[in-house]
Every structure is written in structure tokens, then in C-alpha cells.
N, C-alpha and C positions, 0 to 999 in steps of 0.2 A: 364753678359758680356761673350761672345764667346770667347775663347781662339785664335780663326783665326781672330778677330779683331782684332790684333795688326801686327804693321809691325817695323819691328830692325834689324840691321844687322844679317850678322853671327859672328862677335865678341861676341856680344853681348849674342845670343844667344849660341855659346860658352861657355861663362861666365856664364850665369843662370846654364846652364844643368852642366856643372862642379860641381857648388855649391850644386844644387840639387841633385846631383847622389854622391856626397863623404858621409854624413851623413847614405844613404841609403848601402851605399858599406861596409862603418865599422858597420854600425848595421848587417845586413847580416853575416859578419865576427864573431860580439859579440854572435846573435843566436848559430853557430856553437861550439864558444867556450865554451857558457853556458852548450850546449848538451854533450859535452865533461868534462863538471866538471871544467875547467878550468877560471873559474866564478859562482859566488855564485847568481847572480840574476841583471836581465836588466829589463829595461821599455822599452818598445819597439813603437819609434815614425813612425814604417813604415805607412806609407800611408799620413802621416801628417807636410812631409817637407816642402811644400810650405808657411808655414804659418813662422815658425822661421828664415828660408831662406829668405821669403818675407821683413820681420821687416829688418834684417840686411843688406841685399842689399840693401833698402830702407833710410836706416838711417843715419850718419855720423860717423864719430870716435869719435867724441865729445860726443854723444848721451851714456846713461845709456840704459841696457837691465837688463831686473830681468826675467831671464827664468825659465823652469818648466821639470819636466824629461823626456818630449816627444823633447825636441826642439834641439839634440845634434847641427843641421843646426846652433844653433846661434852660439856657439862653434868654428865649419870647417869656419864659414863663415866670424869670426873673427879673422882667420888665427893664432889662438891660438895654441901653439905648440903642434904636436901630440904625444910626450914624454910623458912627463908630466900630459899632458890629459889622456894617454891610463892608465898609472901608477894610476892615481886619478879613474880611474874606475875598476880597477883591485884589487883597494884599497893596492897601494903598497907604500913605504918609499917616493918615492921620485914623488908621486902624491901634488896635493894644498893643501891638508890638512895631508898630512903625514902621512895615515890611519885613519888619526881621527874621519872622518866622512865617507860617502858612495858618491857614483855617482854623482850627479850633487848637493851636497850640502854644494855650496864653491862658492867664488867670487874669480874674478882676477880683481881688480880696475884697472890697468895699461892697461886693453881693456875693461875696462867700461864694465864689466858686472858684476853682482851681482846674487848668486843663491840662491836658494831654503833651505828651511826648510819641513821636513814633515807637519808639521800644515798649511794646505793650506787657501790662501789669507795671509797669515801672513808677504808676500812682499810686497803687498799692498801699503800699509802706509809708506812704506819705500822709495817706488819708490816717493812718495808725498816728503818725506824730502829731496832727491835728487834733486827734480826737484826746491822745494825750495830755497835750495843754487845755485841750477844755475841761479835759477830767480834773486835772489840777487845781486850776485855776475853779473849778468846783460848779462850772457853768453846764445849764440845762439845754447842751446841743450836742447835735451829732453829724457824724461825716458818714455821706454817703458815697462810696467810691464803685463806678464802674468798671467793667468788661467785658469784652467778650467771647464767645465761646471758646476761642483760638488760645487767648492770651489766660487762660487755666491749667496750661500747660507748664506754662513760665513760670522760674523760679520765685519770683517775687512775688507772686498770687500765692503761693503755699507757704513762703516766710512771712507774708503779710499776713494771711488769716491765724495763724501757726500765733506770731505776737499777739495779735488780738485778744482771741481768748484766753492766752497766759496771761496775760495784763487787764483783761478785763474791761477793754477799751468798748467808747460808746461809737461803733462805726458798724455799719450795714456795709456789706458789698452787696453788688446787684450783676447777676452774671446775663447780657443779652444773647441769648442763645436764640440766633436766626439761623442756623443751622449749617453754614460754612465759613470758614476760615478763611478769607479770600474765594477759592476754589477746592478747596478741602472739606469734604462734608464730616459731620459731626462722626460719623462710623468709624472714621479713618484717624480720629483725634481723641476721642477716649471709649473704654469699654464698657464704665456703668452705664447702669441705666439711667440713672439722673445726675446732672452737673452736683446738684444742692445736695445730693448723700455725702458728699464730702465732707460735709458741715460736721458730720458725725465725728470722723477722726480726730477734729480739729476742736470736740468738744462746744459746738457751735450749734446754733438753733438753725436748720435747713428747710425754704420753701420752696414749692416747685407751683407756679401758677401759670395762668394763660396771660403773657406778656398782651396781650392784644385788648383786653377786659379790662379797659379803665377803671372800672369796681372794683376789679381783682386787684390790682395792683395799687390802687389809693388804700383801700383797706388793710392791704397785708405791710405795705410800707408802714403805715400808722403803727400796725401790732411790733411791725421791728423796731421803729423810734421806741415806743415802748419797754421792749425790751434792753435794748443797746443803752437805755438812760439808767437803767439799772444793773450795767455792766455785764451785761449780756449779747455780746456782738453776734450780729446774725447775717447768713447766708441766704441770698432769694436767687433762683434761679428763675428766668422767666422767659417763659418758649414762644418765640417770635420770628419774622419771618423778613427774609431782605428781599424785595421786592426787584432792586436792582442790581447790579453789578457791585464788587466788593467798592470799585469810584468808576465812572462812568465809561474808561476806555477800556476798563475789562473787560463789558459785556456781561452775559448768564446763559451762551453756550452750552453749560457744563451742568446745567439746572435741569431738571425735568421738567415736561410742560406741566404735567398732572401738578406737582409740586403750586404753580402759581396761581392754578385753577381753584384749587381748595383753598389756599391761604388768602385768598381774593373774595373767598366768601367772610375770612374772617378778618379784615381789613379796619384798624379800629373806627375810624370814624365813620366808616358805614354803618356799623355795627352799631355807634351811638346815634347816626343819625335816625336808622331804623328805631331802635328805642324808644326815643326822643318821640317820634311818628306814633307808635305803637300806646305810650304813656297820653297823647294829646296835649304836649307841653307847646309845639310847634309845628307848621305845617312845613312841606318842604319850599314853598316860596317863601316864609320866613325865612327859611335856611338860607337859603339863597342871598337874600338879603342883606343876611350878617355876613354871607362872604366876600358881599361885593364891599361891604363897610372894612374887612380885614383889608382886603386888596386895597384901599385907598389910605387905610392907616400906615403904610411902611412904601408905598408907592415914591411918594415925594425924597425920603430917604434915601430911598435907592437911588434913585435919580441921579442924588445930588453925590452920592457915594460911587456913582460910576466914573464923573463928571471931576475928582477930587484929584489934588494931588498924587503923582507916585513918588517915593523916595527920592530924595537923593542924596548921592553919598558925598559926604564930609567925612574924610580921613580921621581928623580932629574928635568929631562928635561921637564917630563909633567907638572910638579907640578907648574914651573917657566913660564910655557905656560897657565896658567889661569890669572894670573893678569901679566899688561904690569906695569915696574918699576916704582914707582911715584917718585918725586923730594924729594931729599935727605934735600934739603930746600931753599927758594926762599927768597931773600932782606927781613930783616926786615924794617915795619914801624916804626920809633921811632920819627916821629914827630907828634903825634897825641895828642891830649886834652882829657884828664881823663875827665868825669861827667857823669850823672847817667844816667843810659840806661835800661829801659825794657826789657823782654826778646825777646819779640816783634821787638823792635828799633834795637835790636842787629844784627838782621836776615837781616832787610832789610838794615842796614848799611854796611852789609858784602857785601852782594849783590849789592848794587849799588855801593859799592868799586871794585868789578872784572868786574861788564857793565864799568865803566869807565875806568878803566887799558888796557880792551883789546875787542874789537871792536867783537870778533869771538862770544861773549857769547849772546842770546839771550832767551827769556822766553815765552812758551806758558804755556797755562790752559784755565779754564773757568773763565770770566768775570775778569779778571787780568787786561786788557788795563783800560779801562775808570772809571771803576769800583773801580780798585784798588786792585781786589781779596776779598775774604770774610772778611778776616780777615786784608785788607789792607797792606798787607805784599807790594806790588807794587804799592801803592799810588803814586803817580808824578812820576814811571817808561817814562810812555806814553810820557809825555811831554820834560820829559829828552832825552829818547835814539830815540823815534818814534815806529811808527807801526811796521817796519822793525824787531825790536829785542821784542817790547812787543805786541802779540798774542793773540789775542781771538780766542778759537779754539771753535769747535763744542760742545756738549758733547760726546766726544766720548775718553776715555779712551786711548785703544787700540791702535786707529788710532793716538793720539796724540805721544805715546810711541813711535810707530813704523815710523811716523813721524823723530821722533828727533835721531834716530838711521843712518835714510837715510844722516838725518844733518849730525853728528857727522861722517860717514863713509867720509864726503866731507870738516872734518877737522873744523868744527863750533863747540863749546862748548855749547849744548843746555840744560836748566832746564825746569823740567817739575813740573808743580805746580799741585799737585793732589788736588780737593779743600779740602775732608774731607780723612785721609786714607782708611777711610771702603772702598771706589769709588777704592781702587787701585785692588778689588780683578775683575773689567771689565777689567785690561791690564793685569793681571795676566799672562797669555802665551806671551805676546812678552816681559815681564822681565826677565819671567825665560826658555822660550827657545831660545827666539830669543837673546834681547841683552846681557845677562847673559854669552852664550854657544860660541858667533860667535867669542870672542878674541882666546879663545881655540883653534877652527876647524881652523881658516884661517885668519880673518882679523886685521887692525891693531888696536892701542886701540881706547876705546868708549868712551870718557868723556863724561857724562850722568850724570846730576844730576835729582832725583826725590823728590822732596818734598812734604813730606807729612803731615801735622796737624792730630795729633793722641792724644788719649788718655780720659781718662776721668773727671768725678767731674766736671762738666759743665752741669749734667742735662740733656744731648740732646740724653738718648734714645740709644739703641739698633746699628743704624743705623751711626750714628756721633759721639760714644765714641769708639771703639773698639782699641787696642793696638795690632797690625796684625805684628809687628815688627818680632815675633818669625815664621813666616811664613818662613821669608825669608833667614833665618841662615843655610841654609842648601845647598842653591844654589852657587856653587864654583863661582866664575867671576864677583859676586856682591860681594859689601861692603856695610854693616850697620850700620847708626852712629846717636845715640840717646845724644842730649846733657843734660845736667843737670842743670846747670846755665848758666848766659849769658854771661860768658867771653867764653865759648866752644860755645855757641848759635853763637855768633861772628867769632870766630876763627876755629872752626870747621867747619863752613857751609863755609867760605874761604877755608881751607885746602878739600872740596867736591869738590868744584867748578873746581880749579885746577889738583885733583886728575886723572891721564887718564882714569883710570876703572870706571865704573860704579854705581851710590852711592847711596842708599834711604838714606836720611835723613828727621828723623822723630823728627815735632816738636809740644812739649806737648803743648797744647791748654788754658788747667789750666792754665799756666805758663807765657803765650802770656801777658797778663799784670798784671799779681799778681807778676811778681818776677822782684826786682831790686836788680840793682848794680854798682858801681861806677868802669869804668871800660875807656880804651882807646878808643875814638871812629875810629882807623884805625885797622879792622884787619891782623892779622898775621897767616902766612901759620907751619902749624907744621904735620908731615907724620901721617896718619890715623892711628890707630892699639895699641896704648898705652892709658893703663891708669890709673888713679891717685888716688893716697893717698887723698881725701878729710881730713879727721880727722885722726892724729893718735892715737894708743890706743894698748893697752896690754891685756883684760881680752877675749876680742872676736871681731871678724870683719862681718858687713855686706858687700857683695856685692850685687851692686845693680847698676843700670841707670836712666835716664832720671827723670820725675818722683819722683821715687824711692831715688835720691841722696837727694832731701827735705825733706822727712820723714822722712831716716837714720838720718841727720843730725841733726833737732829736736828731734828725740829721743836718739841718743849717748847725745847731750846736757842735758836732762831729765834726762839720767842714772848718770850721773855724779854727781850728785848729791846726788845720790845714793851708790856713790864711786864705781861705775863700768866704767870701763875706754874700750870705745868700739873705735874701726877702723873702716871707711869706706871708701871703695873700690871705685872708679867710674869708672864703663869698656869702658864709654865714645862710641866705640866701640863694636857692637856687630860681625862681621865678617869683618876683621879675630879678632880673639881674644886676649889676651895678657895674654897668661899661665903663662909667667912668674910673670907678678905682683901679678897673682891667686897666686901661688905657694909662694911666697916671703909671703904674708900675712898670709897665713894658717901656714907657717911654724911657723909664729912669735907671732901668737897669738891659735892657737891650736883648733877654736873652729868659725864656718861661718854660717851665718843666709843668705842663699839667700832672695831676696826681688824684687821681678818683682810687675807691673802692670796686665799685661795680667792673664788670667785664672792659674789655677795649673798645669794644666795635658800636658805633651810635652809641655811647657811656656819656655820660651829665658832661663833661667837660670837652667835648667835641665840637659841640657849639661854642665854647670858649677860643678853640683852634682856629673857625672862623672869622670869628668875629675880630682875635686877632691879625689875621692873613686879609679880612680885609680893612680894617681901620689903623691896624699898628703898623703895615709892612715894613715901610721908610726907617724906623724905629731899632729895627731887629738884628744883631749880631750873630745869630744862628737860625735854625730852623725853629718852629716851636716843637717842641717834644711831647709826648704823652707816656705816664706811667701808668698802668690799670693791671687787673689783674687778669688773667688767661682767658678766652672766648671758651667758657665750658661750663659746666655744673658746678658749683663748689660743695668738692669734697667733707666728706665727714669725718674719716682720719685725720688727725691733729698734724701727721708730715706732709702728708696731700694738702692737707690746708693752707699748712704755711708757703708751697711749693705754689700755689694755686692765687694767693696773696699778692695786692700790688707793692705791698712794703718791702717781700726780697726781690724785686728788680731795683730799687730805687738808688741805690748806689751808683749801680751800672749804668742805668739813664740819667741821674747827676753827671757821672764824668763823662758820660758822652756828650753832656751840653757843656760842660765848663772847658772842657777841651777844646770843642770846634773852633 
């Protein structure tokens, strides 16, 4: 399409060259100040306004944008205060994320936009759960999510589009193809011809336009809202050009000259301003004019944004800025009927106690609707709540995660059913950067549950027993919660559910129908992070989880007999911890046998070994000890398993603490 094909007023064309020419005026400005010191480092969108300018003029208020660090145009054009913004790029106090993070990686829900993380495509999936809940929720908007060339490669760009059109969701991607990847040109990063043919596989409408053609791109954007509102998600590719370096101390060494020469004749706002000249809408001292009025419009802002506050750090403030406060405590149920419950029945009684209570909670995984999940945890889900809340997702990890993140930003309580835990180490990165980090930087909380069937003695190999629990103890913004019996199996996966932050909760598989107990079938909410005296006892204390709290317990029973009187700990809780009930136990009985599942080496209860060695020492009658199971694979033979197992050391490491 010819740029001189279009005919608009001069309002209008007013309006465009406005939008296009502010982005370009404050980057211009940021150049300057970067050469000056007065900034640490930009990306720089020149050449490639028309494309995020395009989406948002094109779009509504209603509509989601998930943009990317060429696109400031989405930004100006969302008439996002230039305060605040300039501050958020300068990385000062009183920027969206308070210093916390860098340039464009922050969301402002209140103008529908949502940003960036480094790990590219990793908004993806998110823009899918956004567009989800609108779908739902039966509202007439759509998520626009970017990219760029590079980040098409990424898993989560192919799970993300992949969900889309299985579900049907109202979301456009928009691929910015300027032709290198940092210093990677597009030859060297895929072999089609066009980005957008992909759309095909994906059962997806694919556009390939000239990103630089504000006409092109307002128009074809409109034809995609169009489509994507009638559940047709669509693929734009749009071929554009980086002007500069991938951020400014890379340089464009690596660039052909020819390359800047041509793309320089197609430079969008030249392009419109020629137009503009050519139509008789404006001369170019007009032009001129309205850009000395842009320059004066965000001048004063800057100013005052160079001129602002930078952080500073409160120990206190930051600490309280990782998890959002959860409920002090919610109604108990006290009309519920005691009778015996698996540990299995406990899980899904909980579970379909909060789908019934509150309409926001729904469930995706693989083969959970009809199915019922592997292990049946969501048997007659389907039929009770509908399609709507129980989700057959693809197999796609990732895109499921990052999915129910976009939920959750739109105020839905979503669970995600992992089917075995080994599978959770595919969403690995949008747990622990994405939804893990984003309450911290900027947004509000994430009620996320993730469940996950771990653990082993079930025979199944390498691949479906592993106890990955200890992976995750280290990431601030998650919570970890391993139950041990099924009154916590119960009551603890209810206290996940309503949790605001973010929760793996991991449930032992062994356990799924070997362990019963007579127990209430309504459960009750109780704050995560404590935990209990299983047995008490005087001569020594295990602690221990999941798992682990059945062994303890059979064997403090064994030793008693023995006339050694042992205490077990249940931390119920892996992150955050309960040092105190640590501390209270060690002090009272003198003498702690750690007891994990997982391997020995860096294993969940290592940090427990610290934290005794350094707050208990005075306290301590022996060494602390650890029981875990062998630094190896675990075996899929039932003798190697059990050989492989922390529960046949545990004798040998009881007497060797009772004895010392």
C-alpha cells in the first residue's frame, strides 16, 4: 500500500503526525542525555514508531497492549503521564516501579498496558490470559501482544500462539521484524520467507505489511481487532528497520551501510511528513511548529524528572513489597461431617469447596476436563463448573503459567495443575521471573496456585518421581507448601487457593491413596507459614515435610519403645519458613535429625542446617544431622528405589544422633 493512497482530513492527519513525532522527540532528547551521563542506557525505537503508534491509535481503551522496549509510541499515545514515565526511565523514586526495575519493565493496568520482562516472548502467554478473562467476562476487547524478530524463536511465542487459536482467544501478536536480533540478522534466525506464514500452522490469520506505513499498519491492526473479537486471533508481521544499535553501547558495526541508506528513505515520519506536503494538508513550517509545541509539551517534565528523587533503600519497605498481605482469617466452616478421607479426596474436596464458594477460580492443565487429570484429582470438575473454569490446555507448560498470570492480573484466581512435577522444570522461567518477581517491581498481587504431584516410591523412574520442591525456596514472591497428612492436604490446599501470592503446592503421589484419615469434609482457611508439633518428645526432634512427616512418625513410634522419646516438627511450609517453631524445638530438645525426600546436596532442609548452626548453636547436644536420599537419579526399579530412598537410612542416622 502507497502511503499517497489514503485521503483524511488535516485533523486527522494532525493527530497521527503528533503521535508519531512525540516518541521520536523524547528519544532524541534521551540520546542526548545518555551522551551526557545523565542516563545509564536506552533502546532506541527510532525508525520504528509507526508500528506501536499504529496498535494504539488503532485500538480502544478497553483493549490490553503488552509492548516491548522499542515501542515508547505505545506509551505517548496512551497519554500516560510524562512525570512518572520520564522518572520510570531515569529509574528514579517516583518512576512505576520505584527503581525497582529498568525502562519499560512495568505495567500500568489503569491504561491497559502491561510490560516487558527481559526474557523475550515471555508476555506472550500472558497476553493469552488477558484476552481469556475478557473473553469470559464476554467484554468487547483485545490484547495486543508484541515481539520481536529474535524472540519467534522462543518457546513461549509458539505455546502462546499455539493456545490462542485452540481457545479461540481475542489477542493479535504483532511481530517487529527490524531485521536483527541484537546483532543476529533475520538469515541467521529463521528460514521462511515470512515471519506471519507461521500463522498458518497455528491455524491463525497471518499479515506481512510494511511496519513503516502508518496506513498500513492502522488499517490492518483495525482488520485484526476485527477479527480476534470474533475469536479469531491473528498474526501481523511487520517489516521495519532499527535504525540504531540493539541499545546504544552496542553500536551498528555489524550493519551494512547500504541497509541504513534505503531504510532512511523509508523512515515513517518522513514518509508522513512528505504525504502530509504532497496532500496540502500542511506546509513544512507548520510542521515545524507543531514540533517545537511537542518539544515544550514534556520539556518541563523532564526537567523536573531528572531533578527527582532516586530510591532509597528501606530494608523494611522492600521486604513488605515482595508478598501482598494474605487474610488474617476467613469464616470458619463448622458444619461439616467428619468421615474418612484419602489423601487424594482431601485435595479435590478442597478444591471443589473454593470453585463453589467463588465463581473467579478456575483450572487449567493437561487432560483435567474430561479426563479428570491423571490422577483424577478433577473428576466431575467438568460437569459441575463447565468448560469455562475446567481447561484442557495444550501441553505446554510455560504458556499455561504465563496464561494464568495474564488471568490473575485481570482479578481471576487461576490453578494450574502441573500433571507430574518433574514437567514444572518447562515453565521454569515465567515462575521464577515472571510471576514470582512482578508483585515486587510493580503489579498488584497474583493469586496463582500451582499444583504439582511429586515425589516418589511409586516405581515411575527418573522422570515422574523427582521431589523438585527444594528448587524453589529461594525465589522471594513465591510460597512453598508441602502437606503431610490429609487434614493439611485439605486445609492447606484451601489456605493456597485464597492465598493472594503465588503458591506451588506440592502433592506426594505415594500418599494420593495410601494415607487415610478421619477428618471434616469442609475445609478451613489458616495463614500459610506455620508449622506443627506432630509428636511431642524430649530426647531429639526430626524435622521434616511432606513425605517425610510419615516416616518420622513411624519411626518416633518404633523408638519409643525403645524408650527414646523423639519430636516431630512438620514445617508444612517450605517458603517462607517458621524459624520460630525451628528454634522452639531445638531449644527443647537439644538434638535435630533433618529428614527431606529430595537428594542430600543443596536439598530443602539445608537451609534448615543453617539456620540452626546459626541461631540454635548454644542450644545443641550433637551435631545437626541430615537424612536425604542419594546425590543421583532416582531409579525406576522398585529395589533401587527403595535403596535410593531417604527413609532406609533413617534408623542409622536416628542412632547416630541418639547416641552422640
Amino acid at each position: 500500500m502507497a502511503i499517497t493512497d489514503k485521503k483524511i482530513s488535516a485533523e486527522t492527519a494532525l493527530y497521527i503526525y503528533k503521535n508519531l513525532m512525540l516518541p521520536r522527540r523524547i528519544e532524541e532528547r534521551m540520546l542526548m542525555l545518555l551522551r551526557q551521563n545523565k542516563i545509564s542506557k536506552w533502546f532506541s525505537g527510532i525508525g520504528q514508531e509507526a508500528v506501536g503508534v499504529g496498535v494504539s491509535l488503532s485500538s480502544e481503551p478497553e483493549d490490553y497492549i503488552l509492548p516491548m522496549h522499542r515501542n515508547l509510541g505505545v506509551f505517548t499515545a496512551r497519554n500516560v503521564p510524562f512525570y512518572p514515565l520520564f522518572c520510570q526511565l531515569f529509574g528514579k523514586a517516583d518512576g512505576f516501579t520505584e527503581g525497582r526495575d529498568r525502562s519499560f519493565h512495568f505495567g500500568i493496568p489503569e491504561h491497559k498496558i502491561i510490560g516487558m520482562i527481559s526474557h523475550l516472548a515471555a508476555m506472550m502467554p500472558v497476553a493469552d490470559g488477558l484476552a481469556l478473562a475478557m473473553k469470559m467476562r464476554e467484554e468487547k476487547a483485545v490484547a495486543f501482544s508484541f515481539c520481536g524478530d529474535g524472540a519467534t524463536s522462543e518457546g513461549d511465542f509458539h505455546e502462546a500462539l499455539n493456545l490462542a487459536a485452540v481457545w479461540k482467544l481475542p489477542v493479535v501478536f504483532i511481530i517487529e521484524n527490524n531485521g536483527y536480533g541484537l546483532s543476529t540478522p533475520t538469515s541467521e534466525q529463521f528460514a521462511c520467507e515470512h515471519l506471519s506464514d507461521r500463522a498458518k500452522g497455528y491455524g491463525m490469520h497471518g499479515f506481512n505489511i510494511d511496519g513503516n506505513n502508518i496506513f498500513e499498519v492502522m488499517d490492518t491492526v483495525g482488520k485484526a481487532r476485527e477479527l480476534a473479537l470474533k475469536g479469531e486471533p491473528v498474526l501481523i508481521e511487520a517489516k521495519t528497520f532499527r535504525m540504531r544499535g540493539h541499545e546504544e553501547a552496542s553500536g551498528t558495526h555489524y550493519v551494512p551501510d547500504v541497509l541504513f541508506e534505503n531504510w532512511a528513505e523509508k523512515d515513517p515520519i518522513h514518509r508522513f511528513e512528505r504525504y502530509i506536503e504532497s496532500e496540502g494538508l500542511f506546509t513544512q513550517d507548520e510542521l515545524e511548529k507543531v514540533t517545537k509545541e511537542i518539544d515544550a509539551s514534556f520539556k518541563k517534565d523532564l526537567n523536573k524528572a531528572l531533578a527527582a528523587a532516586d530510591p532509597v533503600f528501606d530494608e523494611e519497605r522492600e521486604l513488605e513489597r515482595v508478598y501482598a498481605s494474605q487474610p488474617e482469617n476467613l469464616p470458619p466452616h463448622k458444619d461439616g461431617v467428619t468421615y474418612e478421607h484419602r489423601f487424594v479426596d482431601a485435595i479435590q474436596a478442597s478444591l471443589r469447596q473454593a470453585f463453589e464458594e467463588d465463581s473467579k477460580f478456575l483450572i487449567m492443565g493437561q487432560d483435567i476436563a474430561e479426563y479428570g487429570g491423571v490422577f483424577k484429582i478433577t473428576e466431575g470438575f467438568l460437569e459441575q463448573f463447565g468448560h469455562q473454569r475446567v481447561r484442557n490446555t495444550p501441553i505446554i507448560e510455560s504458556g499455561a503459567l504465563g496464561a494464568a498470570m495474564g488471568l490473575a492480573l485481570e482479578g481471576f484466581k487461576p490453578v494450574v495443575e502441573m500433571q507430574f512435577a518433574d514437567f514444572i522444570s518447562c515453565g521454569f522461567n515465567q515462575i521464577v521471573n515472571n510471576i514470582a518477581k512482578t508483585r515486587y517491581r510493580w503489579s498488584p498481587p497474583l493469586n496463582i496456585t500451582i499444583r504439582a504431584p511429586h515425589g516418589g516410591g511409586v516405581g515411575a523412574g527418573p522422570y515422574h518421581s523427582q521431589s523438585v520442591e527444594g528448587w524453589f525456596m529461594q525465589i522471594p514472591g513465591l510460597k512453598v507448601v508441602v502437606p503431610g497428612t490429609v487434614e493439611d492436604a485439605m486445609n492447606l490446599m484451601y489456605s493456597s487457593l485464597h492465598d493472594p501470592n503465588p503458591v506451588l503446592f506440592f502433592e506426594h503421589k505415594k500418599l494420593y491413596r495410601s494415607l487415610k484419615d478421619n477428618i471434616s469434609d469442609k475445609a478451613n482457611y489458616e495463614p500459610l507459614g506455620k508449622a506443627k508439633v506432630r509428636r511431642e518428645g524430649s530426647d531429639a526432634t526430626i524435622i521434616t515435610y511432606g513425605m517425610g512427616v510419615q516416616w518420622a512418625l513411624s519411626a518416633a513410634e518404633s523408638y519409643d519403645k525403645k524408650g527414646t522419646s523423639l519430636e516431630v516438627l512438620d514445617l508444612r511450609t517450605l517458603l517462607p519458613l517458621d524459624k520460630e517453631s525451628i528454634r522452639q524445638t531445638v531449644q527443647k530438645t537439644g538434638k535435630a535429625l533433618l529428614l527431606q525426600e529430595p537428594t542430600l546436596t543443596l536439598g530443602p532442609l539445608s537451609e534448615i542446617s543453617a539456620i540452626i548452626s546459626e541461631e540454635c548453636f548454644e542450644w545443641l547436644d550433637a551435631p545437626v544431622l541430615r537424612c536425604a536420599s542419594l546425590d543421583m537419579p532416582i531409579p525406576h526399579d522398585k529395589g533401587l528405589e527403595e535403596g535410593f530412598m531417604a527413609d532406609s537410612k533413617l534408623e542409622k542416622m536416628l542412632n547416630k544422633l541418639i547416641d552422640y
